[in-house]
Jmol script that loads the backbone (N, CA, C; Angstrom):
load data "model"
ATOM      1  N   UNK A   1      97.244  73.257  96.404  1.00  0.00           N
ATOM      2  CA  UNK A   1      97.160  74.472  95.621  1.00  0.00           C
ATOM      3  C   UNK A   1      95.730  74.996  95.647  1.00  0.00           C
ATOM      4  N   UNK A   2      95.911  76.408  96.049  1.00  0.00           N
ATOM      5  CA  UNK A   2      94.582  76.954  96.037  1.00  0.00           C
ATOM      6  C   UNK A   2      93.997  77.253  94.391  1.00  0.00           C
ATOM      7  N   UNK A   3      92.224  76.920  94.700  1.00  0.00           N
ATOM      8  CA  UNK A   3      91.995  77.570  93.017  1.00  0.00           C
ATOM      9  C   UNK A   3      91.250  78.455  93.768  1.00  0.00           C
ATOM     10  N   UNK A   4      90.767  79.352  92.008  1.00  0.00           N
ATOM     11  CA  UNK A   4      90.113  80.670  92.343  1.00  0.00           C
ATOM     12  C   UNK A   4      88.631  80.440  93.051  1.00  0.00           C
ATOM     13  N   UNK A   5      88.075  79.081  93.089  1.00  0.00           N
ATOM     14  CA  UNK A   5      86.659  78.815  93.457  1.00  0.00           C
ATOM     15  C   UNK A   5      86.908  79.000  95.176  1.00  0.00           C
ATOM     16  N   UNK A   6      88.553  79.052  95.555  1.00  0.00           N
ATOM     17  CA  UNK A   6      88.583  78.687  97.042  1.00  0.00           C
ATOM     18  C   UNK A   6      88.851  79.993  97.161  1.00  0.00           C
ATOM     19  N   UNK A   7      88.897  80.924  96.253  1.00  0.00           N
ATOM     20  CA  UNK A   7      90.000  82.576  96.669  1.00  0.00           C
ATOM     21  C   UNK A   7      88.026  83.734  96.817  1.00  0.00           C
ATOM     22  N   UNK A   8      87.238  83.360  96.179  1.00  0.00           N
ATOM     23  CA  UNK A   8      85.956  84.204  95.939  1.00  0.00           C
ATOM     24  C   UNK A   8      84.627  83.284  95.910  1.00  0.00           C
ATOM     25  N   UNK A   9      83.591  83.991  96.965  1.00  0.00           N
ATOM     26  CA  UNK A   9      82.163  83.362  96.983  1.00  0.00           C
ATOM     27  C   UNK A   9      81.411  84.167  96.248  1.00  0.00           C
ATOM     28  N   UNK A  10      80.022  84.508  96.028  1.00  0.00           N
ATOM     29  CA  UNK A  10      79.243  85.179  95.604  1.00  0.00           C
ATOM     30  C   UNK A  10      78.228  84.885  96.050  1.00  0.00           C
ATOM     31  N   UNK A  11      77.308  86.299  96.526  1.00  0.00           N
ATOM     32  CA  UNK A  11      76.492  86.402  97.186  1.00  0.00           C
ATOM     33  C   UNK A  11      75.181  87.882  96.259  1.00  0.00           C
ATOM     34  N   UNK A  12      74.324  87.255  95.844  1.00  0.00           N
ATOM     35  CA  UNK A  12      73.126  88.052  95.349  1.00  0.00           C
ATOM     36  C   UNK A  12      72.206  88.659  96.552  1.00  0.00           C
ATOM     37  N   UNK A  13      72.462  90.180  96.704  1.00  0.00           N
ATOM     38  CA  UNK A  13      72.038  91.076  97.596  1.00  0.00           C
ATOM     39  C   UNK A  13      70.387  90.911  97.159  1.00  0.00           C
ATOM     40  N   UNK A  14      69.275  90.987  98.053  1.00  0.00           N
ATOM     41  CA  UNK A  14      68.023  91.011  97.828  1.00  0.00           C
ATOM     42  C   UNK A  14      67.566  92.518  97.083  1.00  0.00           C
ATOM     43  N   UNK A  15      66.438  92.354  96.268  1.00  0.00           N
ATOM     44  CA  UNK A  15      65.863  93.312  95.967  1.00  0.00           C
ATOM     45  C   UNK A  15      65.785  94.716  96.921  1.00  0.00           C
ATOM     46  N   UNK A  16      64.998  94.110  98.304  1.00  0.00           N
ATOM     47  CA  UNK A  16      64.962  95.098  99.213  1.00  0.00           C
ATOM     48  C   UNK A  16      66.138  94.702 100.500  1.00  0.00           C
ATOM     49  N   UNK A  17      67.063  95.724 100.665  1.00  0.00           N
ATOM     50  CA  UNK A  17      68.269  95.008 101.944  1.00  0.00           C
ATOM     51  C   UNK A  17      68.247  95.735 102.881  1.00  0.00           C
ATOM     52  N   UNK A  18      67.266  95.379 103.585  1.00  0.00           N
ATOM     53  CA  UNK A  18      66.745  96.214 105.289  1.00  0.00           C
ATOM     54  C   UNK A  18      65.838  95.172 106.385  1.00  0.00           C
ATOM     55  N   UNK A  19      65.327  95.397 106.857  1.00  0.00           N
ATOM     56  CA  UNK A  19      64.966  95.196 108.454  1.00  0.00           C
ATOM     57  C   UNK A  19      64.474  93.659 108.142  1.00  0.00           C
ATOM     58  N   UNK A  20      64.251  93.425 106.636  1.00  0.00           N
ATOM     59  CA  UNK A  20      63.415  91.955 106.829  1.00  0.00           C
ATOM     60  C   UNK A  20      64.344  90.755 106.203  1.00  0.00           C
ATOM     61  N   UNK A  21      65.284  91.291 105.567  1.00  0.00           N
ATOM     62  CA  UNK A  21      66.347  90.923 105.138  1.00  0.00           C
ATOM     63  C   UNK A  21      67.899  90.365 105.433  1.00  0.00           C
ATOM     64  N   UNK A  22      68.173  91.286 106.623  1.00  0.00           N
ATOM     65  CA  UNK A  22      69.108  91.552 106.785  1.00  0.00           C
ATOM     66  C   UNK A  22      70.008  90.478 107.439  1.00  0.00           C
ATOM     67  N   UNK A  23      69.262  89.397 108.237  1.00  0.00           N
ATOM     68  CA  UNK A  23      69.954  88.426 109.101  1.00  0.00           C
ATOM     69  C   UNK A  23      70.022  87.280 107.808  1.00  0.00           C
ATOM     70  N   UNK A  24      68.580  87.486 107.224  1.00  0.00           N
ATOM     71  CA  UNK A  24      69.051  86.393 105.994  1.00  0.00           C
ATOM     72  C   UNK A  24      70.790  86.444 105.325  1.00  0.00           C
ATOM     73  N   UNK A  25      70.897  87.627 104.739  1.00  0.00           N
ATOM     74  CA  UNK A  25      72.047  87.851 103.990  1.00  0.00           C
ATOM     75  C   UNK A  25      73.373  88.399 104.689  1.00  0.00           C
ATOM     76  N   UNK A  26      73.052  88.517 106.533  1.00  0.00           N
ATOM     77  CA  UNK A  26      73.927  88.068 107.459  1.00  0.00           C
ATOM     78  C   UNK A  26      74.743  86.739 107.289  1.00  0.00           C
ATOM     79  N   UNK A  27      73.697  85.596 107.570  1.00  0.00           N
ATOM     80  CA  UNK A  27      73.979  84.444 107.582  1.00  0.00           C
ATOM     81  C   UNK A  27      74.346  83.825 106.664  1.00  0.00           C
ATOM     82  N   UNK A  28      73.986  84.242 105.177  1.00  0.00           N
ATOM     83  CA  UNK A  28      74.944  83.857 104.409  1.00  0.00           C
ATOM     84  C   UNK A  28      75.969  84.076 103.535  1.00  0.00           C
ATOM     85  N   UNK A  29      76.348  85.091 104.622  1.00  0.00           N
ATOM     86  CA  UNK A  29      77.756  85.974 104.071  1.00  0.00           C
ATOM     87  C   UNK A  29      79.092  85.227 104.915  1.00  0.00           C
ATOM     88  N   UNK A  30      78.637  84.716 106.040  1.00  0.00           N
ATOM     89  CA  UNK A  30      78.620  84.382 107.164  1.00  0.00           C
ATOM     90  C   UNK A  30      79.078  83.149 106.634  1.00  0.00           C
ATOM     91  N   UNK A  31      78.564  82.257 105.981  1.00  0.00           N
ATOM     92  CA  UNK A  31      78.643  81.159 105.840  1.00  0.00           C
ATOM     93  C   UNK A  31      79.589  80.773 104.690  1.00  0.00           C
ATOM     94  N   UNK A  32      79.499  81.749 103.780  1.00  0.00           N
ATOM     95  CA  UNK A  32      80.441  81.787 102.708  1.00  0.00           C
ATOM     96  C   UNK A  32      82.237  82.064 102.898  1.00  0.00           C
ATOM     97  N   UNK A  33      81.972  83.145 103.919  1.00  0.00           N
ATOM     98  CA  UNK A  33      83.146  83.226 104.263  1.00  0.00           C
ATOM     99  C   UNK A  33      83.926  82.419 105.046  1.00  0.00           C
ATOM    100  N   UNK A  34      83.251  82.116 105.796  1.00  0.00           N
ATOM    101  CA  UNK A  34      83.900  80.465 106.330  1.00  0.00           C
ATOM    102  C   UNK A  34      84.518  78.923 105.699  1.00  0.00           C
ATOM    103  N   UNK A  35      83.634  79.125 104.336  1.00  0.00           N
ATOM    104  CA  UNK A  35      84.022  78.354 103.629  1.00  0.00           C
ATOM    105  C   UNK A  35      85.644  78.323 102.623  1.00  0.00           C
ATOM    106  N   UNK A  36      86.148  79.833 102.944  1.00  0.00           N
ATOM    107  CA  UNK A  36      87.223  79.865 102.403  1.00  0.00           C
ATOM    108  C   UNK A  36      88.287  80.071 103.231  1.00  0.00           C
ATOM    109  N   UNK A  37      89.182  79.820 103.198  1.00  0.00           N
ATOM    110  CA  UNK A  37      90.177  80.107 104.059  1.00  0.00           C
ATOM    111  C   UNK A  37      90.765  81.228 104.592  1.00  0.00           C
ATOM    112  N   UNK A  38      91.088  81.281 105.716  1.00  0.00           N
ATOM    113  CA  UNK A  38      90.715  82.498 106.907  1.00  0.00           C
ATOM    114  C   UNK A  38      92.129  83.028 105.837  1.00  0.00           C
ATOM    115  N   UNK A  39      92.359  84.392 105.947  1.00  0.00           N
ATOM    116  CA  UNK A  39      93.489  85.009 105.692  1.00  0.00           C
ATOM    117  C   UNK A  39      93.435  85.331 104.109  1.00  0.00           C
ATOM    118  N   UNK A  40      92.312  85.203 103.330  1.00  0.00           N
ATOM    119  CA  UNK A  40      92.327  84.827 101.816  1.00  0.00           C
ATOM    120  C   UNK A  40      91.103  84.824 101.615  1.00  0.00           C
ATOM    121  N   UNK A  41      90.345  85.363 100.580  1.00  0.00           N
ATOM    122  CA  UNK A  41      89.527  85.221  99.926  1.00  0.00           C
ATOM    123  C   UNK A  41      88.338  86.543 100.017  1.00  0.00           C
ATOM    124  N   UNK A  42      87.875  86.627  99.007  1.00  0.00           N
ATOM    125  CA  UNK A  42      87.194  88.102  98.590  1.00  0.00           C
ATOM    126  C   UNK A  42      85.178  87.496  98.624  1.00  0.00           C
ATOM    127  N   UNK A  43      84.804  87.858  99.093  1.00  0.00           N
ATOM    128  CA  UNK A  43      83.145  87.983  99.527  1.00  0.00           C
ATOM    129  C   UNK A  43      82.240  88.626  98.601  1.00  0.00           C
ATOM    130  N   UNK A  44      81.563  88.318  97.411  1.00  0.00           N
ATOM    131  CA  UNK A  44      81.750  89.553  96.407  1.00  0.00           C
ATOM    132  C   UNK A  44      79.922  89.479  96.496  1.00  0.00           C
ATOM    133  N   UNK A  45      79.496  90.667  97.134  1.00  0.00           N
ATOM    134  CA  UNK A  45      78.122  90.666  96.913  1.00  0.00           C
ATOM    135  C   UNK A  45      77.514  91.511  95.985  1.00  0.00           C
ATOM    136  N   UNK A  46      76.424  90.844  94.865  1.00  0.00           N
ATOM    137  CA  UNK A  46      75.765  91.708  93.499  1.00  0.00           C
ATOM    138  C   UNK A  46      75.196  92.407  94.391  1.00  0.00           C
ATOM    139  N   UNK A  47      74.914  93.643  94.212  1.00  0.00           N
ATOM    140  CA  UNK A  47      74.098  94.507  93.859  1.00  0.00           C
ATOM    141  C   UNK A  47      73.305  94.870  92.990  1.00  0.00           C
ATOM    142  N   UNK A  48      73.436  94.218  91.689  1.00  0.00           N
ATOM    143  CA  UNK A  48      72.852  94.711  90.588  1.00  0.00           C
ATOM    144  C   UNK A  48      70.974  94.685  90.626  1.00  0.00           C
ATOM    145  N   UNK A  49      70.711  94.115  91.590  1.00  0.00           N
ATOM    146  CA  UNK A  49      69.152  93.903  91.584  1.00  0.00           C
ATOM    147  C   UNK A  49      68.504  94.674  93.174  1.00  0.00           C
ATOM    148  N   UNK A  50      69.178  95.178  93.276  1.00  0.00           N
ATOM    149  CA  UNK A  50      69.194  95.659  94.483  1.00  0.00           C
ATOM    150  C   UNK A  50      68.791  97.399  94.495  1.00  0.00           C
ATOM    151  N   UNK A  51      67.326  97.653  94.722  1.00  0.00           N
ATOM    152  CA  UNK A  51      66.643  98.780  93.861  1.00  0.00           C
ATOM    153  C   UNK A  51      66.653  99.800  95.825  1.00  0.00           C
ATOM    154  N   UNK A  52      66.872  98.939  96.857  1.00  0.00           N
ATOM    155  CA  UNK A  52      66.349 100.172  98.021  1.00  0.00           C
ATOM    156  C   UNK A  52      67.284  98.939  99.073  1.00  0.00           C
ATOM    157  N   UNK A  53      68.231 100.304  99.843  1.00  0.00           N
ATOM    158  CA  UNK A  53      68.726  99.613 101.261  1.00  0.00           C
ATOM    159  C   UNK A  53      68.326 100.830 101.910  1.00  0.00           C
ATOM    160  N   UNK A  54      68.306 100.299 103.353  1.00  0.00           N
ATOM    161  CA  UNK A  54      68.077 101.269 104.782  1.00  0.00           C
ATOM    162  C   UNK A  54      69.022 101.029 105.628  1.00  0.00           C
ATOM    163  N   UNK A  55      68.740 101.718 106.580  1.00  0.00           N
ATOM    164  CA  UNK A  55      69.850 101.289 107.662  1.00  0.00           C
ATOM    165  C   UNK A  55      70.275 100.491 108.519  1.00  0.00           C
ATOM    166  N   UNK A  56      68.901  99.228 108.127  1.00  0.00           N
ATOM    167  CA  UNK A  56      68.934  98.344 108.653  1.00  0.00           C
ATOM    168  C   UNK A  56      70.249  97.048 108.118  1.00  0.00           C
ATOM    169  N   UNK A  57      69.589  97.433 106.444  1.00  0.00           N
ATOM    170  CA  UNK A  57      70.741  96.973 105.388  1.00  0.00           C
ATOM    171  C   UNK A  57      71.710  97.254 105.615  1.00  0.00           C
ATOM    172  N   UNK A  58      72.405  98.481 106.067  1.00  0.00           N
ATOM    173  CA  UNK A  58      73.733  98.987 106.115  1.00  0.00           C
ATOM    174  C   UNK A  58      74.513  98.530 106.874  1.00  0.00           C
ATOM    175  N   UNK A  59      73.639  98.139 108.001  1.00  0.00           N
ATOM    176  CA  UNK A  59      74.094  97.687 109.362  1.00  0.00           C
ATOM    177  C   UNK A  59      74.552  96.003 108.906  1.00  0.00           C
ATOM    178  N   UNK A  60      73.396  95.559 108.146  1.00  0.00           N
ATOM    179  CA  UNK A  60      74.051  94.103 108.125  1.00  0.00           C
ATOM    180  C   UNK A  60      75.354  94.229 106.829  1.00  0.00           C
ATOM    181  N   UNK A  61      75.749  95.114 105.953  1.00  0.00           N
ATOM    182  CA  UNK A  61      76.995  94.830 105.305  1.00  0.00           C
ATOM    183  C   UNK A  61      77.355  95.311 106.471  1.00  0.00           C
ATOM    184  N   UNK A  62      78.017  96.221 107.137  1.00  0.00           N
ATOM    185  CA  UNK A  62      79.145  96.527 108.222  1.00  0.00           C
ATOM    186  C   UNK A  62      79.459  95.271 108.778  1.00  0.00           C
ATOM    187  N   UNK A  63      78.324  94.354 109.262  1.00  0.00           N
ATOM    188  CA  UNK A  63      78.575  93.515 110.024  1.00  0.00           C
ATOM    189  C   UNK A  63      79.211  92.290 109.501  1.00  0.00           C
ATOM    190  N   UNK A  64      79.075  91.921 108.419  1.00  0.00           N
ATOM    191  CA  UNK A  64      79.768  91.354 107.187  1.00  0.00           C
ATOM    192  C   UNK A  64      80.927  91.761 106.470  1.00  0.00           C
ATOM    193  N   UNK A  65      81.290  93.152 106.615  1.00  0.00           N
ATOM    194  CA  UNK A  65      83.029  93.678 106.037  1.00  0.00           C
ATOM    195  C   UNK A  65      83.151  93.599 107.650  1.00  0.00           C
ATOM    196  N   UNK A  66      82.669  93.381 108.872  1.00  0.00           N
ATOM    197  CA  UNK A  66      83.599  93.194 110.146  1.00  0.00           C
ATOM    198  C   UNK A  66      83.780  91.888 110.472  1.00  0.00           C
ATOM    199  N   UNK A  67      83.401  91.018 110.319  1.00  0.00           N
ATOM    200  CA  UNK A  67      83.685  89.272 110.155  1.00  0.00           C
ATOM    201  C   UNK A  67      84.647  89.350 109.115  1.00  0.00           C
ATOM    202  N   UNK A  68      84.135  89.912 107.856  1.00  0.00           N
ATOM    203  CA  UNK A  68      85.799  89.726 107.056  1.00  0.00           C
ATOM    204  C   UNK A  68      86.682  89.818 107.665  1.00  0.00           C
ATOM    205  N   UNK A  69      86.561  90.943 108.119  1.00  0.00           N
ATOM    206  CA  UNK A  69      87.958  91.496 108.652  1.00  0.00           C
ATOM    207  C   UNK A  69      89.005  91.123 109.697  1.00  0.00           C
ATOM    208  N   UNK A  70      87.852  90.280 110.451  1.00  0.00           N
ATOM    209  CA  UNK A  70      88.392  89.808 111.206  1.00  0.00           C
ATOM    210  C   UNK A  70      89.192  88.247 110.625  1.00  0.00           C
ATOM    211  N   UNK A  71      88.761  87.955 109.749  1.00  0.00           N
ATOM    212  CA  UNK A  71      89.147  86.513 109.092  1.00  0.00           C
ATOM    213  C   UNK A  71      90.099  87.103 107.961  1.00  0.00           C
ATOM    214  N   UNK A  72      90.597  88.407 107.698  1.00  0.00           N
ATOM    215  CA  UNK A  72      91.932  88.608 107.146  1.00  0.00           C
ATOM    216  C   UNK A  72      90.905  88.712 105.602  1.00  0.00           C
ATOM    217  N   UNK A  73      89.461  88.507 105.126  1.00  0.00           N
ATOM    218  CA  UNK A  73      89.380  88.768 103.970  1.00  0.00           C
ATOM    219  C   UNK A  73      88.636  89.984 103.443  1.00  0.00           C
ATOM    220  N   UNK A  74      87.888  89.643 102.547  1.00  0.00           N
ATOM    221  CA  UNK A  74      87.506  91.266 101.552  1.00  0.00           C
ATOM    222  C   UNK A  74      86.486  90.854 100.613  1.00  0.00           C
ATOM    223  N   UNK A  75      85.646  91.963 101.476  1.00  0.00           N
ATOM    224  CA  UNK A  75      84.322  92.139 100.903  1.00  0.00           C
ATOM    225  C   UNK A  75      84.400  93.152  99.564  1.00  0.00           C
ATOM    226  N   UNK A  76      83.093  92.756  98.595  1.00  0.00           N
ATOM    227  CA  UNK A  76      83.754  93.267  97.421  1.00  0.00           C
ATOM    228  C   UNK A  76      82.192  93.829  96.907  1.00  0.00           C
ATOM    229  N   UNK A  77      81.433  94.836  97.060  1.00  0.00           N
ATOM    230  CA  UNK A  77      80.102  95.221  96.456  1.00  0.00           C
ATOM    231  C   UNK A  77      80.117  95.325  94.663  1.00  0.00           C
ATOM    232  N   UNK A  78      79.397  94.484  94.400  1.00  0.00           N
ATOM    233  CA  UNK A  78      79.500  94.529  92.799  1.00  0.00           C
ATOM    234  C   UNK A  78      78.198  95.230  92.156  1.00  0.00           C
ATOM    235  N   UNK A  79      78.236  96.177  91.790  1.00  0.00           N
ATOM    236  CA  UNK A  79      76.993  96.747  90.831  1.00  0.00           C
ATOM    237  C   UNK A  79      76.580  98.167  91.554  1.00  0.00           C
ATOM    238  N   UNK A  80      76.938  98.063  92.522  1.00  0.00           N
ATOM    239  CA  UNK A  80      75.796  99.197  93.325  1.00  0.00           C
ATOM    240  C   UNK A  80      74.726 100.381  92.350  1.00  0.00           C
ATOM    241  N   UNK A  81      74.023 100.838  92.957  1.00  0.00           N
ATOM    242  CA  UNK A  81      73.420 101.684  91.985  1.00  0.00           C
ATOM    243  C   UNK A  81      74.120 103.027  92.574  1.00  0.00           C
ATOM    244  N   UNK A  82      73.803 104.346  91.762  1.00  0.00           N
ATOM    245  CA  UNK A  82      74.032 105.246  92.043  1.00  0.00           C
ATOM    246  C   UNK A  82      73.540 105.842  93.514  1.00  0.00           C
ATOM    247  N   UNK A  83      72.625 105.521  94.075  1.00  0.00           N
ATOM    248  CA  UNK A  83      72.288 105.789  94.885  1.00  0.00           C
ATOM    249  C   UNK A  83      72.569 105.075  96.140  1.00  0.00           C
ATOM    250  N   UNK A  84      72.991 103.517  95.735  1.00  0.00           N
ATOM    251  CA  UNK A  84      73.571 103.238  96.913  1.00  0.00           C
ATOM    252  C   UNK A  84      74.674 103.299  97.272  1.00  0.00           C
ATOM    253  N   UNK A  85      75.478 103.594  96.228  1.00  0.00           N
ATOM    254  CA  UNK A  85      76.870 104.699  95.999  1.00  0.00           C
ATOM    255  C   UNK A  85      77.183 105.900  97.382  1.00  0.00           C
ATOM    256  N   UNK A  86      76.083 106.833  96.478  1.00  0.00           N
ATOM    257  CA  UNK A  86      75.597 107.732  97.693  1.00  0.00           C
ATOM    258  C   UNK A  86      75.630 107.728  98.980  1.00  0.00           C
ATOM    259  N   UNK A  87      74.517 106.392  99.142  1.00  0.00           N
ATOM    260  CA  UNK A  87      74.444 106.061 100.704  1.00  0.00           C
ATOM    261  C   UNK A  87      75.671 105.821 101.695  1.00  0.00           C
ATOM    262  N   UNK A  88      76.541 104.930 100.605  1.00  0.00           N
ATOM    263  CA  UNK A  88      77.645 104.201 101.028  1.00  0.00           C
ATOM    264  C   UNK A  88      78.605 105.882 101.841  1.00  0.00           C
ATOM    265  N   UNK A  89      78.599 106.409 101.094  1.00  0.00           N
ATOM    266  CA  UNK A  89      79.596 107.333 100.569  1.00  0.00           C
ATOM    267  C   UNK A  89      79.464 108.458 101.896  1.00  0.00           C
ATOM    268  N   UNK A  90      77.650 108.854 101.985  1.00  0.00           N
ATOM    269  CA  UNK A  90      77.143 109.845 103.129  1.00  0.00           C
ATOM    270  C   UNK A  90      76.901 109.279 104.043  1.00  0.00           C
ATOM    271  N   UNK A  91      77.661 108.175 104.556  1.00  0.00           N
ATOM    272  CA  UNK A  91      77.559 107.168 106.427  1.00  0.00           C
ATOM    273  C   UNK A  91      78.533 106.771 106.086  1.00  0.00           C
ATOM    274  N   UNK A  92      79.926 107.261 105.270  1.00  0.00           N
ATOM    275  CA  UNK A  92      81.387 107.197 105.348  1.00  0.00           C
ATOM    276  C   UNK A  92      81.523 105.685 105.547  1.00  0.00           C
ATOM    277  N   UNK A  93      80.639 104.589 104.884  1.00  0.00           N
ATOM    278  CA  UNK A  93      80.746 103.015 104.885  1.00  0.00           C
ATOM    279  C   UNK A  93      81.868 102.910 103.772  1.00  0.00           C
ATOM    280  N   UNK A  94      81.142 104.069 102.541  1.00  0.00           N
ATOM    281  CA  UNK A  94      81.747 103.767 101.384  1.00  0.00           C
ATOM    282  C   UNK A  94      83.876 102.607 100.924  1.00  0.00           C
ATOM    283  N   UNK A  95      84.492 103.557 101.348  1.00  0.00           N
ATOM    284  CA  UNK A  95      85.849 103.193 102.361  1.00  0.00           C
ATOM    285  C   UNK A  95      86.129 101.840 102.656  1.00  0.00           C
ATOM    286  N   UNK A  96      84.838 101.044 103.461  1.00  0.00           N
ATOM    287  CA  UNK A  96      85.558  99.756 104.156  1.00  0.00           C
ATOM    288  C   UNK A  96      85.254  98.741 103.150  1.00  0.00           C
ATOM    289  N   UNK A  97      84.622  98.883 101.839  1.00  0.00           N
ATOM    290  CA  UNK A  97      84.568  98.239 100.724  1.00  0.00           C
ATOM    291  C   UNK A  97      85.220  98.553  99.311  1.00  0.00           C
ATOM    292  N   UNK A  98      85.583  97.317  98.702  1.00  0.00           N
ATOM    293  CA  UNK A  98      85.868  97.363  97.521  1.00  0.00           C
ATOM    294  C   UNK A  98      84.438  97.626  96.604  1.00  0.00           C
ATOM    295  N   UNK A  99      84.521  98.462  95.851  1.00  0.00           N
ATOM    296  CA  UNK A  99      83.222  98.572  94.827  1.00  0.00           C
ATOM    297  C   UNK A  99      83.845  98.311  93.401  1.00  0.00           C
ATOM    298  N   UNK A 100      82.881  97.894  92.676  1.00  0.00           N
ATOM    299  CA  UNK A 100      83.383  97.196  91.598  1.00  0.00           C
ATOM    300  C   UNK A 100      81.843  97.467  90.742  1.00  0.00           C
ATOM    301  N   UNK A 101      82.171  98.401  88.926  1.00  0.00           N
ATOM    302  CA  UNK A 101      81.014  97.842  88.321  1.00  0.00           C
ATOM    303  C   UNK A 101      80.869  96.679  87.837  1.00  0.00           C
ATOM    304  N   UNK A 102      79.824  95.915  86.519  1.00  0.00           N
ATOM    305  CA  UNK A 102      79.723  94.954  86.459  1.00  0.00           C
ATOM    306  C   UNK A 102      81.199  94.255  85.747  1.00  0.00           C
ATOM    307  N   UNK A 103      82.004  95.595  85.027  1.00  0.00           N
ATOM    308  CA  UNK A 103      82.886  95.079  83.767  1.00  0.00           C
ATOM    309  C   UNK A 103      84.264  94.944  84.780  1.00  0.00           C
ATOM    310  N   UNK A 104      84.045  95.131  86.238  1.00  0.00           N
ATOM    311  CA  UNK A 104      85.093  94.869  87.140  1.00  0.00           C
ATOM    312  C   UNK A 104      85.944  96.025  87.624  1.00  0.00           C
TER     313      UNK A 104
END
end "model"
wireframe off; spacefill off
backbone 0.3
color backbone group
């Protein structure tokens, strides 16, 4: 029997999520998701501390909701700010994620 610790990981997005960042929180999105079983389980990265992404950042979530995807699961952005809302929203990323505020 699956529990919920095997259905969701969590992953704290860096302050800054761009060019110096980005393979870091590649790799351990990467790693999390592996840990749950292919076909199942939700990837849920905070945002809440997360004050500036670029496109470097953007590039590494895409690349992280495309490993989900390929493993049948679901990435889940928790907190975003208004502005990375925005971002999400004006490079039409917005879409391949679940967004979620903090109260769910």
């Amino acid at each position: 029997m699956r529990t919920p610790q095997d259905l969701e990981r969590g992953l704290a997005a860096p302050e800054v999520l761009g060019l110096e960042t980005r393979v870091e929180i590649r790799q351990a999105a990467e790693r999390l998701l592996e840990e749950m079983p292919e076909g199942s389980g939700r990837l849920v990265i905070d945002l809440m501390h997360t004050r500036e992404v670029d496109s470097a950042g953007l590039g590494a979530l895409m690349l992280i909701q495309r490993l989900a995807a390929e493993r049948r699961q679901t990435v889940v952005l928790r907190n975003p700010s208004e502005e990375i809302r925005f971002l999400l929203t004006i490079t039409k990323l917005y879409d391949l994620f679940i967004v979620e505020a903090e109260d769910g």
